[in-house]
MARMI-866813 format. One record per residue: z, x negated, y negated of N, C-alpha, C in turn. Coordinates in steps of 0.1 Angstrom, whole numbers, padded with zeros to 4 digits, always signed. Layout:
MARMI-866813
ZXYZXYZXY...
This chain:
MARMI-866813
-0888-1012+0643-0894-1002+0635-0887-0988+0638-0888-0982+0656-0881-0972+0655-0865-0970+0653-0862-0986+0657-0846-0985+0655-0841-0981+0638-0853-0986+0630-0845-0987+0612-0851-0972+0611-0857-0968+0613-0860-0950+0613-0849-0942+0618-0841-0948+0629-0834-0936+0635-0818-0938+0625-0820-0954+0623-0806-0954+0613-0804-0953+0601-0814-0952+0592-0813-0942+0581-0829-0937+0575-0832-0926+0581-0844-0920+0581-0851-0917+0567-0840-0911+0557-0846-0910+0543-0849-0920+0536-0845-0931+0533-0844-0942+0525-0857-0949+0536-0858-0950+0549-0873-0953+0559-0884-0946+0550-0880-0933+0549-0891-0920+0545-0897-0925+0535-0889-0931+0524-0891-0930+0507-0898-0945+0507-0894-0954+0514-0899-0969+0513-0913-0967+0517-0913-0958+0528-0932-0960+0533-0938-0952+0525-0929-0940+0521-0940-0938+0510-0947-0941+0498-0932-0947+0494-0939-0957+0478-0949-0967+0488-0945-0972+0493-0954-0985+0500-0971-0980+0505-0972-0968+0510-0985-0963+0509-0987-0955+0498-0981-0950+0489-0988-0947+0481-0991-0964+0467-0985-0970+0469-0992-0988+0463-1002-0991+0472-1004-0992+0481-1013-0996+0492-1023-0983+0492-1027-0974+0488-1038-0967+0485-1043-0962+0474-1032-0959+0464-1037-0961+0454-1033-0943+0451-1031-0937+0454-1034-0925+0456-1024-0915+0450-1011-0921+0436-1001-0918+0434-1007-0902+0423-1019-0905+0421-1028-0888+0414-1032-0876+0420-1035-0881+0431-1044-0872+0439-1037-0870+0452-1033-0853+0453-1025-0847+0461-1033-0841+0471-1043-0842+0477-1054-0838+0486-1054-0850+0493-1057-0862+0488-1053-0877+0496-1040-0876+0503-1032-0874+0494-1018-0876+0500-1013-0865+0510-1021-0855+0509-1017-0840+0520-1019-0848+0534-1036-0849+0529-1042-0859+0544-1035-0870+0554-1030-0879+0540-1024-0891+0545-1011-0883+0549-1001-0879+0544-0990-0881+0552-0987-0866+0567-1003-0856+0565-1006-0848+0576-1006-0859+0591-1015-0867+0587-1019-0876+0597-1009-0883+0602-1000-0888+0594-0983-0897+0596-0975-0886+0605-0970-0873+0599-0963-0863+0608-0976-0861+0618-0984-0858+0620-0988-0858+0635-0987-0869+0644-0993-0885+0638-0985-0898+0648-0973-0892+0650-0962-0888+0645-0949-0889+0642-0948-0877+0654-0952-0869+0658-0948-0859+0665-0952-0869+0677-0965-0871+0676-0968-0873+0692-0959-0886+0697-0954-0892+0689-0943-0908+0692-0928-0899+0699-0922-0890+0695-0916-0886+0698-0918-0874+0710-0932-0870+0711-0933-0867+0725-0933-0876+0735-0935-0889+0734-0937-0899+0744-0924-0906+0746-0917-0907+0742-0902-0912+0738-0891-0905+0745
Protein backbone atom coordinates (compact mmCIF):
# COMPACT_ATOMS: atom_id res chain seq x y z
CA UNK A 1 0.00 0.00 0.00
CA UNK A 2 2.73 2.52 0.97
CA UNK A 3 5.00 1.28 -1.74
CA UNK A 4 2.03 2.09 -4.75
CA UNK A 5 1.53 5.64 -2.96
CA UNK A 6 5.11 6.56 -3.05
CA UNK A 7 5.22 5.38 -6.82
CA UNK A 8 2.68 7.34 -8.22
CA UNK A 9 0.86 9.36 -5.67
CA UNK A 10 -1.84 11.13 -7.92
CA UNK A 11 -3.44 8.51 -9.78
CA UNK A 12 -3.24 6.56 -5.64
CA UNK A 13 -4.95 9.95 -4.70
CA UNK A 14 -7.79 9.87 -7.45
CA UNK A 15 -8.48 5.97 -7.20
CA UNK A 16 -9.25 6.22 -3.37
CA UNK A 17 -11.11 8.87 -3.94
CA UNK A 18 -13.60 7.76 -6.47
CA UNK A 19 -13.41 4.51 -4.40
CA UNK A 20 -14.68 6.31 -1.17
CA UNK A 21 -16.61 8.52 -2.54
CA UNK A 22 -18.76 4.87 -4.21
CA UNK A 23 -18.25 3.39 -0.93
CA UNK A 24 -20.07 6.31 0.95
CA UNK A 25 -22.14 7.55 -1.16
CA UNK A 26 -21.27 11.05 -0.54
CA UNK A 27 -20.42 12.31 -4.27
CA UNK A 28 -23.23 15.61 -3.10
CA UNK A 29 -22.42 16.58 0.08
CA UNK A 30 -19.15 18.56 0.60
CA UNK A 31 -19.34 18.76 4.48
CA UNK A 32 -19.11 14.72 4.36
CA UNK A 33 -16.36 14.88 2.16
CA UNK A 34 -14.38 17.91 4.08
CA UNK A 35 -14.70 15.44 7.19
CA UNK A 36 -13.80 12.32 5.36
CA UNK A 37 -10.83 13.31 3.62
CA UNK A 38 -9.79 15.90 6.94
CA UNK A 39 -9.62 12.60 8.76
CA UNK A 40 -7.46 10.79 5.80
CA UNK A 41 -4.74 13.81 5.68
CA UNK A 42 -4.57 13.62 9.45
CA UNK A 43 -3.98 9.43 9.35
CA UNK A 44 -1.70 10.57 6.53
CA UNK A 45 0.38 13.01 8.59
CA UNK A 46 0.70 10.90 11.57
CA UNK A 47 1.95 7.61 9.11
CA UNK A 48 4.53 9.73 8.00
CA UNK A 49 5.54 10.87 11.36
CA UNK A 50 6.09 7.36 12.36
CA UNK A 51 8.00 6.34 9.22
Amino acid sequence: MYQSFKDTPIKYILNLYEKANTFFGIQGSYTAQLLLYGMLFLVLITFSLFY
